[in-house]
TORTILUM-664629 format. One line per 8 residues: number of its first residue (from 1); for each residue z, y, x of C-alpha. Coordinates in pm, 1 decimal. Example, Ala and Ser with C-alpha at 12.3 -4.5 7.8 and 13.67 -1.06 7.14 Angstrom:
2
1	780.0:-450.0:1230.0; 714.0:-106.0:1367.0
end
This chain:
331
1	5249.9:5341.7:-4200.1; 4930.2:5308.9:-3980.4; 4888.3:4990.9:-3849.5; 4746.4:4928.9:-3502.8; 4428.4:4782.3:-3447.4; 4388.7:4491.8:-3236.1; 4248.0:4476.1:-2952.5; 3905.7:4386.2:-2883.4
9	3830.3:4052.1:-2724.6; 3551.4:4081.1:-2529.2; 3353.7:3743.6:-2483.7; 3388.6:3630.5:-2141.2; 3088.3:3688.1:-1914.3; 2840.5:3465.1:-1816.1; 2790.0:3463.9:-1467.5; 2450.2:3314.8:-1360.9
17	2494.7:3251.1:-1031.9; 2717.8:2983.3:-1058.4; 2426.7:2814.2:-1312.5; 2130.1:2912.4:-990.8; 2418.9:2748.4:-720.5; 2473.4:2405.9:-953.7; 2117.6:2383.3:-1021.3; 1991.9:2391.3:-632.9
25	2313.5:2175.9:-580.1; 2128.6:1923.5:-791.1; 1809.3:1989.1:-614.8; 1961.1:1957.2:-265.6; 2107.8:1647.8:-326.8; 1791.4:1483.9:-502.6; 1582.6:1563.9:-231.5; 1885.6:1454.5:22.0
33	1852.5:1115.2:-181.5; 1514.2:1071.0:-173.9; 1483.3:1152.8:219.1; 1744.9:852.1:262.8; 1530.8:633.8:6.4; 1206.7:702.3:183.4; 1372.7:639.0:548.3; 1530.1:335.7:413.8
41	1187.8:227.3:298.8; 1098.8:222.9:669.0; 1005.1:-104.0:836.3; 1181.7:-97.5:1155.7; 1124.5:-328.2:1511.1; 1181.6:-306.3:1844.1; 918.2:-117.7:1999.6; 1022.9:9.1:2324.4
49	1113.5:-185.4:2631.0; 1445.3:-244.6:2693.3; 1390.1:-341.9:3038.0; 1188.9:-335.5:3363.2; 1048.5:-2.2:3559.6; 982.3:321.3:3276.2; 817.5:609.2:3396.4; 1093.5:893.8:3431.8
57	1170.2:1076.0:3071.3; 933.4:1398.4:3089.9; 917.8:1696.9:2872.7; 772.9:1719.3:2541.4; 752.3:1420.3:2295.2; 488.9:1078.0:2328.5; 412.9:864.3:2060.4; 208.8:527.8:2103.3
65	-6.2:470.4:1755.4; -104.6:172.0:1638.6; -308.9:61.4:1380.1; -293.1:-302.7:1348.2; -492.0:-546.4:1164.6; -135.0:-739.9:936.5; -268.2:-858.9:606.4; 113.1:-826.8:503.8
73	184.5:-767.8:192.1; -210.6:-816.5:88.0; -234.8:-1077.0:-172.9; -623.4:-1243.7:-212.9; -820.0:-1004.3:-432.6; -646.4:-694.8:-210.9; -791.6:-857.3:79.5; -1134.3:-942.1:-83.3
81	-1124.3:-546.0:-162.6; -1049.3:-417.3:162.5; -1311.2:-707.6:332.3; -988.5:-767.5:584.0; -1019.8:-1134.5:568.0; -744.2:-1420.4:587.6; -650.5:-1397.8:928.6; -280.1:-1465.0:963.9
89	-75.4:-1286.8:1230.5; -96.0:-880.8:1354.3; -319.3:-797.5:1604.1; -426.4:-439.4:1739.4; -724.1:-239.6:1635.4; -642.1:95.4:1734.6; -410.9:227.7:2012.5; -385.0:589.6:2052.4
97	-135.7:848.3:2245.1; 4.2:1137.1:2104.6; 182.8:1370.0:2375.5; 386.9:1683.1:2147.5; 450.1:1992.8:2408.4; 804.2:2082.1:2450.0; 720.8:2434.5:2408.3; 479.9:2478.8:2146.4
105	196.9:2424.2:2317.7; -160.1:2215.1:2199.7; -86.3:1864.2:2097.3; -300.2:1588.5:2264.7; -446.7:1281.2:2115.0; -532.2:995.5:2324.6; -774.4:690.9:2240.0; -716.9:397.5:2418.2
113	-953.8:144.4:2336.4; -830.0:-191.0:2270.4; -1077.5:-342.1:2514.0; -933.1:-156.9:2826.4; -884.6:-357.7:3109.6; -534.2:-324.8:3216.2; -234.7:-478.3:3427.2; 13.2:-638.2:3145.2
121	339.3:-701.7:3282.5; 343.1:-1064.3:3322.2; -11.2:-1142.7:3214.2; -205.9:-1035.9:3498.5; -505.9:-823.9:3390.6; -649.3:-851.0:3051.3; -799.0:-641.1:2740.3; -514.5:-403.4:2644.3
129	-515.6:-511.3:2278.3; -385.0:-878.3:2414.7; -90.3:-705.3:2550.4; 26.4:-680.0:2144.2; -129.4:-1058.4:2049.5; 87.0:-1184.4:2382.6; 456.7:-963.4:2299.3; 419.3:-763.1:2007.9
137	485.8:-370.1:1999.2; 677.0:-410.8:2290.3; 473.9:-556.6:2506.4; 261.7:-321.7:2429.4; 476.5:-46.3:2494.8; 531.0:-132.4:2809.4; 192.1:-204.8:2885.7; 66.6:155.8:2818.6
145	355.6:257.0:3012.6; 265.6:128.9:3309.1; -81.7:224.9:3285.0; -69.0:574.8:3203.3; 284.0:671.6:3357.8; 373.8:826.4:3022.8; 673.5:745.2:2904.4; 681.2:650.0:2542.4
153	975.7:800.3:2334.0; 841.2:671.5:1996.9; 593.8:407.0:1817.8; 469.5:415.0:1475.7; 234.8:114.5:1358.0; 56.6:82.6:1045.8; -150.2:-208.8:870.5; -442.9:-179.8:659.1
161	-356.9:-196.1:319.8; -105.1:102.1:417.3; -384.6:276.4:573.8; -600.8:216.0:218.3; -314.0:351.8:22.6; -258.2:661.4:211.6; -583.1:771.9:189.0; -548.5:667.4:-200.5
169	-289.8:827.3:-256.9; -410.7:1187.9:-145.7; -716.3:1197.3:-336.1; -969.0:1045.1:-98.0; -1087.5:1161.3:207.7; -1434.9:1344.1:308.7; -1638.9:1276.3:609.1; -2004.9:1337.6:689.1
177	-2171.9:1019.0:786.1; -2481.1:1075.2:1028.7; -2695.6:782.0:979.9; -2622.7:491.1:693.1; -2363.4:252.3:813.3; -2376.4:-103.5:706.5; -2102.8:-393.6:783.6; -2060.0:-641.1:536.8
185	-1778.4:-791.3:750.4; -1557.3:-486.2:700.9; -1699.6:-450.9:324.0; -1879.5:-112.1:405.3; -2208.7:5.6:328.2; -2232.4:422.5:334.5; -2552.0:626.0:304.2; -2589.5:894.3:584.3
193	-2460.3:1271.0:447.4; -2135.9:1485.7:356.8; -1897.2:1211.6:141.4; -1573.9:1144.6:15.6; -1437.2:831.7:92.3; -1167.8:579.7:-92.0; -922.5:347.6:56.0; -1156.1:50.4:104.8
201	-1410.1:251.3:284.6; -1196.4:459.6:495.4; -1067.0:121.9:594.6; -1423.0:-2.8:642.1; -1507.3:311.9:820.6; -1233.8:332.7:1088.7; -1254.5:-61.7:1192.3; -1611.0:-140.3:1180.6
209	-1796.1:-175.0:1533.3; -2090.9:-269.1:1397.1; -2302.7:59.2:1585.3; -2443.2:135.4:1927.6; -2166.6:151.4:2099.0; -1917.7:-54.9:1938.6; -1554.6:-19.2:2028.5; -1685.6:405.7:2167.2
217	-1784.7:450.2:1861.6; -1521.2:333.4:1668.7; -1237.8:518.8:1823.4; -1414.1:828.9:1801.1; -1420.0:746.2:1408.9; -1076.1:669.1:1405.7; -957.7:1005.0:1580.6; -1170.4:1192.8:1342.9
225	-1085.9:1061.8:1029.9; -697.9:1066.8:1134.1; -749.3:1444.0:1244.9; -920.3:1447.9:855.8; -660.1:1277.4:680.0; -383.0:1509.0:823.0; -577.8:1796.3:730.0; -629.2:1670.5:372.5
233	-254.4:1572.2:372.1; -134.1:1916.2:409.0; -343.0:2125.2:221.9; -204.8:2301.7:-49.7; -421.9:2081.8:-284.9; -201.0:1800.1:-197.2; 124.8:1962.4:-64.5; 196.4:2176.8:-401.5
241	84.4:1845.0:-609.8; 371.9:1609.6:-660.5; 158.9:1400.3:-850.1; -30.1:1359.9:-501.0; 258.5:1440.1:-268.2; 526.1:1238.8:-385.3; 289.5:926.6:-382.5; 177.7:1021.6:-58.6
249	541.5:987.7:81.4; 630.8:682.3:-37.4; 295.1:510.4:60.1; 357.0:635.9:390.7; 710.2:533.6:434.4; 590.3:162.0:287.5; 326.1:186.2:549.2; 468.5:271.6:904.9
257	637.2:51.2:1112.5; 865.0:187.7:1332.8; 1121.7:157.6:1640.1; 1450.5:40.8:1529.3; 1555.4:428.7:1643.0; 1324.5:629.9:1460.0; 1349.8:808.4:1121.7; 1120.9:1011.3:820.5
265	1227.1:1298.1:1052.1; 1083.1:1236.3:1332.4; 752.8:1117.4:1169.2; 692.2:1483.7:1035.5; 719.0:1605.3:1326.2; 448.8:1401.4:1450.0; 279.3:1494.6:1122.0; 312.7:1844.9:1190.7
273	130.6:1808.3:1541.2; -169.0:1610.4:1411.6; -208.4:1881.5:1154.4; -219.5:2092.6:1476.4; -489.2:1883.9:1633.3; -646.6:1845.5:1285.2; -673.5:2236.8:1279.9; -830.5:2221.8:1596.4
281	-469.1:2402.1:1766.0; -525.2:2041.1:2019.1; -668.0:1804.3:2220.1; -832.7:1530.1:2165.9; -978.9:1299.7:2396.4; -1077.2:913.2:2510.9; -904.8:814.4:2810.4; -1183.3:880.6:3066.9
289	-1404.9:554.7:3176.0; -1599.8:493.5:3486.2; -1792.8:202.1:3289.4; -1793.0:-168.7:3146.7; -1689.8:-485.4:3325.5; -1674.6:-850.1:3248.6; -1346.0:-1080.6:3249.2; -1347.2:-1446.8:3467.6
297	-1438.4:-1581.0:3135.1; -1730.7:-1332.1:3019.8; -1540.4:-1122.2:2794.2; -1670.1:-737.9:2819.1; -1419.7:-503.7:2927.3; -1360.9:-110.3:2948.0; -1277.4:-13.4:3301.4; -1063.6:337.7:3306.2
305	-1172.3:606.5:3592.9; -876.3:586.6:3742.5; -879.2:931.9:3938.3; -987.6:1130.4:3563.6; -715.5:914.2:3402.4; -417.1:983.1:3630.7; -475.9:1344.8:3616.5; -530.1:1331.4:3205.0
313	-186.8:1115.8:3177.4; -22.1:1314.6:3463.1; -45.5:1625.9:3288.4; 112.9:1431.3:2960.5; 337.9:1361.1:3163.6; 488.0:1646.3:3312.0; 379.3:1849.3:2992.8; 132.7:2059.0:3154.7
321	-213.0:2182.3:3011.8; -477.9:1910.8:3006.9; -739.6:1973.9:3268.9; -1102.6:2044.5:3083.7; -1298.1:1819.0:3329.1; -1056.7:1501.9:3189.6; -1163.0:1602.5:2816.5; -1361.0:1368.0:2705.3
329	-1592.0:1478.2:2404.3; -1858.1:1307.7:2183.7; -1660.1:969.2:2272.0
end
């Protein structure tokens, strides 16, 4: 009697996809993680006013930069490094406004230097930088509100040793240096030519006044070494890196101070313009000036053209192309 064979068990089949779907599962939620770690990392204040006159809430996107001059966080041989000094409290050393087109178009950087002499609600007329040292960010806010007639919809603020780390953490950054700069007071002594620089002297560089022009020259520094830092920042040499990204991230969330509304979201979007403006797809400008002044007590002031300046801030504020004539270059 022939007995039946039995029948072949096929081993079950793999099925690969579901390995590829749990695998970006993981991946989707690590990165989801980290996002919420790096926005939680955020220091967060009040920035913009919560009361008074605004301007009206235009098109596009503004942003009101600030790098201050906070030793937080900076124990005694950091501060030694970065020649910042003891000084206790925060005080402003750079003020810029960033206006982001609704619809694509070129991103505009603003420089406002700190010793503008401007209306601060309250205060009568003083530098604008006294405007932070009298209420803080939002003080300051305000301040540049009522100025410029731009409304401000976000604030970002960063110290120095954040500033050092950043530029750290991405591998340096390279600048070309026209004549040797030397300010023991900000720790900085650079030859003239094509360099890279590290955190301490990229601090150095960006706050020093000690040149012809002082305070000109200094925010013309400061816009040109942010436009190079962006640049540096998202190039693939850093980008595809994680051993230079990921760093990069987390000394930037550590960094930035922010409004109590905004997130890591809304920071890369601002990151994404300056690497606009940093690509030269922008504008970049100083507010226009009709010349220097002196304060009832002999201080020397900035005085703003005020015709060039209400156009400049008038077509921020109704998100319109920025007139050529109000472009102010070498400044």
């Amino acid at each position: 009697m022939a007995h039946a064979r039995p029948p072949h068990h096929r081993p079950p089949r793999r099925r690969p996809g579901r390995k590829i779907l749990a695998v970006l599962l993981v991946l989707v939620l690590a990165l989801a993680g980290f996002l919420i770690y790096v926005d939680y990392s955020l220091k967060r204040e009040p920035a913009l006013p919560t009361s008074g006159e605004r301007p009206a809430d235009g098109p596009g996107t503004n942003w009101l930069l600030v790098g201050s001059d906070s030793r937080e966080g900076l124990d005694a041989d950091r501060q030694a490094e970065l020649g910042t000094g003891d000084t206790a409290g925060r005080r402003t050393d750079t003020v810029m406004l960033v206006h982001i087109p609704q619809a694509g178009g070129k991103p505009t950087m603003v420089s406002l230097p700190r010793d503008s002499y401007v209306s601060i609600p309250g205060h009568g007329k003083d530098k604008l930088n006294s405007a932070f040292a009298y209420g803080g960010p939002q003080l300051l806010t305000q301040t540049v509100e009522a100025s410029t007639g731009v409304r401000v919809d976000h604030y970002a603020e960063v110290g120095l040793g954040g500033f050092a780390d950043m530029t750290d953490a991405i591998g340096g950054v390279d600048v070309c240096v026209e004549e040797p700069m030397k300010d023991p007071k900000a720790n900085l002594d650079l030859q003239a030519g094509c360099q890279q620089l590290d955190g301490p002297q990229a601090l150095g560089y960006v706050r020093t006044r000690a040149s012809s022009r002082g305070d000109l020259d200094r925010v013309q520094r400061q816009r040109e070494f942010l436009a190079a830092l962006t640049e540096r920042a998202s190039s693939p040499e850093v980008f595809l890196n994680p051993l230079r990204l990921f760093p990069l991230i987390l000394d930037t969330s550590g960094a930035f101070l922010v409004d109590t509304e905004d997130h890591v979201w809304h920071l890369a979007g601002l990151a994404f313009a300056m690497n606009g403006i940093a690509s030269g797809q922008g504008v970049t400008t100083t507010v226009p000036m009709s010349g220097f002044g002196e304060t009832s007590d002999g201080a020397s002031v900035v005085k703003w053209d005020q015709d060039k300046a209400e156009t400049l801030f008038g077509a921020l504020a109704n998100d319109t192309e920025v007139p050529a004539e109000v472009i102010v270059t070498g400044m």
